[in-house]
BABANU-487433 format. One record per residue (C-alpha): residue in three letters; residue number from 0; y, z, x. Coordinates in pm, 1 decimal. Last residue first. Layout:
# residues N
<rec><aa>ALA</aa><i>NUM</i><north>Y</north><up>Z</up><east>X</east></rec>
...
END
This chain:
# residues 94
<rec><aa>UNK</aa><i>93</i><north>-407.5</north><up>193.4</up><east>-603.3</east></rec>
<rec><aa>UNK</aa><i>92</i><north>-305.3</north><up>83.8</up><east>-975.5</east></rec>
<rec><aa>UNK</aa><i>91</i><north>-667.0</north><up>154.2</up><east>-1126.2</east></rec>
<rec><aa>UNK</aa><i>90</i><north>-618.2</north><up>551.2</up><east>-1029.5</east></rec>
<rec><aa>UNK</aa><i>89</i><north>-237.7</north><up>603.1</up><east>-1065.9</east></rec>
<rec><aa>UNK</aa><i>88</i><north>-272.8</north><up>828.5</up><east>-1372.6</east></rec>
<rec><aa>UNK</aa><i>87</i><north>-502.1</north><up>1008.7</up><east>-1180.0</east></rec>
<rec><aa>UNK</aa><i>86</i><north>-189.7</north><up>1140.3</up><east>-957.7</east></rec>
<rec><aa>UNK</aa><i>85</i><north>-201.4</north><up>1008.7</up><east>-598.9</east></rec>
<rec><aa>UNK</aa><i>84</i><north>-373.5</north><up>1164.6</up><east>-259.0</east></rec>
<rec><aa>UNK</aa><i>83</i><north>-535.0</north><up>927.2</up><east>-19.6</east></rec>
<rec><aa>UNK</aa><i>82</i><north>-212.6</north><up>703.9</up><east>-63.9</east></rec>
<rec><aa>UNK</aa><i>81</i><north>-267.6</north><up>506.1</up><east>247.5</east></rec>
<rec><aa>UNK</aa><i>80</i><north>115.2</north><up>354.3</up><east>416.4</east></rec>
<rec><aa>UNK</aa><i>79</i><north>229.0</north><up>97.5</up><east>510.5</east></rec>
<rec><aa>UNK</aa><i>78</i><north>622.7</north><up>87.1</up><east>561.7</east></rec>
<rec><aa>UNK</aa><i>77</i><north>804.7</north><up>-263.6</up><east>517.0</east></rec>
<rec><aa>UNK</aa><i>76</i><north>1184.0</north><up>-271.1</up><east>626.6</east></rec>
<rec><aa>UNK</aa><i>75</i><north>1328.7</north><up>-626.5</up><east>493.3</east></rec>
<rec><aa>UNK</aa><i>74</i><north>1671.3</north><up>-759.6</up><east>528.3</east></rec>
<rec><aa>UNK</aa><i>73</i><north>1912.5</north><up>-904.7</up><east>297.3</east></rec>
<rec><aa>UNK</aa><i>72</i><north>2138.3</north><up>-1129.0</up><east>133.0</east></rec>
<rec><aa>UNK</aa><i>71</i><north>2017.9</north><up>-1391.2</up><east>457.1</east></rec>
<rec><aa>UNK</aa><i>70</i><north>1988.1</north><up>-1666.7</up><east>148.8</east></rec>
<rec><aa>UNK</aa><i>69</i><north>1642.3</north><up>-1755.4</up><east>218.4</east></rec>
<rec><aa>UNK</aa><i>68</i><north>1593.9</north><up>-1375.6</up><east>232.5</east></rec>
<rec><aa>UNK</aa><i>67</i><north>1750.6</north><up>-1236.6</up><east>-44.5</east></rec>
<rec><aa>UNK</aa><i>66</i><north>1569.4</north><up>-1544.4</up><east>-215.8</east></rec>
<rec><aa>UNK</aa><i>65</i><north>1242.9</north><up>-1402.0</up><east>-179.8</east></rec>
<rec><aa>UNK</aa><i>64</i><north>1016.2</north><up>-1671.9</up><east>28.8</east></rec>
<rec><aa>UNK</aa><i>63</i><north>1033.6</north><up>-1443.9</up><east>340.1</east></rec>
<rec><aa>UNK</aa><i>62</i><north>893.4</north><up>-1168.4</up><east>94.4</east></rec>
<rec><aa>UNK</aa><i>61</i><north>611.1</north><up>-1339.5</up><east>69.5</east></rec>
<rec><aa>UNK</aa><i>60</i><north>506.9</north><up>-1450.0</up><east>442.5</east></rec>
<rec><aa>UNK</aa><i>59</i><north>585.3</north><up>-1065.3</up><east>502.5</east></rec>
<rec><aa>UNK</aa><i>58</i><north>317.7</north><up>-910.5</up><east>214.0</east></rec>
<rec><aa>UNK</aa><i>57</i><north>84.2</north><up>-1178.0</up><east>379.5</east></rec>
<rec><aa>UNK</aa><i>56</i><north>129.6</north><up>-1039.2</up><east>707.3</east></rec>
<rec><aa>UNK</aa><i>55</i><north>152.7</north><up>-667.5</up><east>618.7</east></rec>
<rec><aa>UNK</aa><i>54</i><north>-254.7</north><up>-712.3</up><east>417.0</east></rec>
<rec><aa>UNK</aa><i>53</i><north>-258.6</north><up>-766.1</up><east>79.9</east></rec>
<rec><aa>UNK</aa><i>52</i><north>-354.6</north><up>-553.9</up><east>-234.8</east></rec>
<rec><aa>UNK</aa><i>51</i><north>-16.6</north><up>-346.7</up><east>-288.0</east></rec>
<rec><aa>UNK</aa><i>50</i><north>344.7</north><up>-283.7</up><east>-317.9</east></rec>
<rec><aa>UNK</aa><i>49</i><north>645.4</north><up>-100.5</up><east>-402.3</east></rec>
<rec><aa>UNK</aa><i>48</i><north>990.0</north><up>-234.2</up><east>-377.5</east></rec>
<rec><aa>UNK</aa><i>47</i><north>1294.6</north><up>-52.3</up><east>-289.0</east></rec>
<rec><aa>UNK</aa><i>46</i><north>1665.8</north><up>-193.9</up><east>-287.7</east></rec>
<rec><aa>UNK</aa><i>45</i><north>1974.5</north><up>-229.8</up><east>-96.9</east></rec>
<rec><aa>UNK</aa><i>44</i><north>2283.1</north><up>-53.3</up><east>-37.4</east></rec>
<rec><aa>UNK</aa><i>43</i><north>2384.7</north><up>43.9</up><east>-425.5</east></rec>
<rec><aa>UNK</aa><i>42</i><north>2403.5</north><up>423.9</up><east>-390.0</east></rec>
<rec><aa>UNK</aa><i>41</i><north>2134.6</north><up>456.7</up><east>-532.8</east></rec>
<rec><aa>UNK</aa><i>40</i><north>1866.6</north><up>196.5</up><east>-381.2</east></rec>
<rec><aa>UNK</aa><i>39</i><north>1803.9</north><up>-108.8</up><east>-656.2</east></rec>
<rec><aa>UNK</aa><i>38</i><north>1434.0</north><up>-136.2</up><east>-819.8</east></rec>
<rec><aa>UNK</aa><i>37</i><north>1129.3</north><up>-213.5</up><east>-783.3</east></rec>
<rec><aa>UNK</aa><i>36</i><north>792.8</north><up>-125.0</up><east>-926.3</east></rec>
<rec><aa>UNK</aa><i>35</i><north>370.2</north><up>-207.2</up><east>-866.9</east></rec>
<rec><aa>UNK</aa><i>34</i><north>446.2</north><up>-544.7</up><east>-698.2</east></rec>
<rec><aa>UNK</aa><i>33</i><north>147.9</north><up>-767.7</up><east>-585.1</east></rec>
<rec><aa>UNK</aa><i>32</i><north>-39.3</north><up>-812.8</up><east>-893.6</east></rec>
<rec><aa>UNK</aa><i>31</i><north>6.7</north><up>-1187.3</up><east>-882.3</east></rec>
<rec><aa>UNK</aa><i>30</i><north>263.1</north><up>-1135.2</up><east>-1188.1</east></rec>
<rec><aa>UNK</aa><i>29</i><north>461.8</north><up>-851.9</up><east>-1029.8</east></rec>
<rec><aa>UNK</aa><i>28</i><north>541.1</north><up>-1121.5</up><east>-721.4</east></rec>
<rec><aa>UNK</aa><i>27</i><north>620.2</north><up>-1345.3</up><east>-988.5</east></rec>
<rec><aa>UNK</aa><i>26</i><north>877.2</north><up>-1144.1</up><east>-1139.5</east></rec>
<rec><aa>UNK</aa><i>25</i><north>995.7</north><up>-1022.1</up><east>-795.4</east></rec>
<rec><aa>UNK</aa><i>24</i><north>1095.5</north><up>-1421.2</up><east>-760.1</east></rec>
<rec><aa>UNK</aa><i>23</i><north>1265.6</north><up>-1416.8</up><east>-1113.9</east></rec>
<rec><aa>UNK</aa><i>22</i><north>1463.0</north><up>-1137.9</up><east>-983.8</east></rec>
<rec><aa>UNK</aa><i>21</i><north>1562.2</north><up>-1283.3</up><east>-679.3</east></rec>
<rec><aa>UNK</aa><i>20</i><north>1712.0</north><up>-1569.0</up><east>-853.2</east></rec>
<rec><aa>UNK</aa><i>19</i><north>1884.4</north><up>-1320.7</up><east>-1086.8</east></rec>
<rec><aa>UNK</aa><i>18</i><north>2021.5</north><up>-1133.0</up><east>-789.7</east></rec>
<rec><aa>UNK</aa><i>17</i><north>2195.9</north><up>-1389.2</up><east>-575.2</east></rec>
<rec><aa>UNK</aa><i>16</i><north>2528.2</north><up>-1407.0</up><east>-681.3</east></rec>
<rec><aa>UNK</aa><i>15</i><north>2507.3</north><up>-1050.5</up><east>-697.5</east></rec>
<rec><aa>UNK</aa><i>14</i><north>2414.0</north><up>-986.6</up><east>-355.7</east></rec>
<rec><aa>UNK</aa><i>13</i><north>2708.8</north><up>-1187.7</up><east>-233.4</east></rec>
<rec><aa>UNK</aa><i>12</i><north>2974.1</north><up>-983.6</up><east>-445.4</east></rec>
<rec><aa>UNK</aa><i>11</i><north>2807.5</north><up>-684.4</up><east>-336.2</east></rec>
<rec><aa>UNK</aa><i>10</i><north>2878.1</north><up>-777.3</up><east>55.2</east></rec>
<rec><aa>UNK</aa><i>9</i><north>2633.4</north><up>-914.9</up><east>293.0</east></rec>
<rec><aa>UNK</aa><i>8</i><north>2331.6</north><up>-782.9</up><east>469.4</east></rec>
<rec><aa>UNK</aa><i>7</i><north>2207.9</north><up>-592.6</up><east>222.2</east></rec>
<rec><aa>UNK</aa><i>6</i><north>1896.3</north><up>-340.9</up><east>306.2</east></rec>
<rec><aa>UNK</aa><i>5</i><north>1556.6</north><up>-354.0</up><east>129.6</east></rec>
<rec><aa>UNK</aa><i>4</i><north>1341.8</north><up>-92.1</up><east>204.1</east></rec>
<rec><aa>UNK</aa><i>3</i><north>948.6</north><up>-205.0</up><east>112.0</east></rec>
<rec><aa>UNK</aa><i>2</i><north>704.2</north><up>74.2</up><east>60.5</east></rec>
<rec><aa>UNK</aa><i>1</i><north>388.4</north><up>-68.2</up><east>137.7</east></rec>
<rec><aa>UNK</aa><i>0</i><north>0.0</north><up>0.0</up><east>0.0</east></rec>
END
């Protein structure tokens, strides 16, 4: 699983030029099963994306498609990590 930390490069005015095509691109992402939640960082600096079922190369190859990135909106901070302990709820999600 990865915790992605997704830091602007450019202004706010930049980034939300850019957000609806990167939403329709995390929209895909959640339809391959690939995201599990996203969302913007508060304060508004970048975002947070949550991941799974690939290995850091193919999560990478992805996100370089992301519009954020084609556009240089923003850069990309992936953390792996094993979630040996979860709540049950998250049992089929992990």
């Amino acid at each position: 699983m990865f915790v992605v930390l997704v830091n602007y490069l450019k202004p706010i005015e930049e980034v939300e030029r850019v957000v609806v095509p990167h939403r329709t691109y995390l929209d895909e992402l959640y339809a391959q099963g690939v995201l599990l939640a996203s969302g913007p960082k508060i304060p508004r600096t970048g975002g947070v994306l949550l991941a799974k079922g690939m290995d850091k190369q193919e999560l990478w190859e992805m996100l370089q498609k992301d519009p954020f990135c084609t556009q240089g909106i923003a850069e990309y901070t992936m953390i792996e990590f094993d979630p040996i302990k979860h709540n049950p709820i998250l049992k089929n999600l992990i």
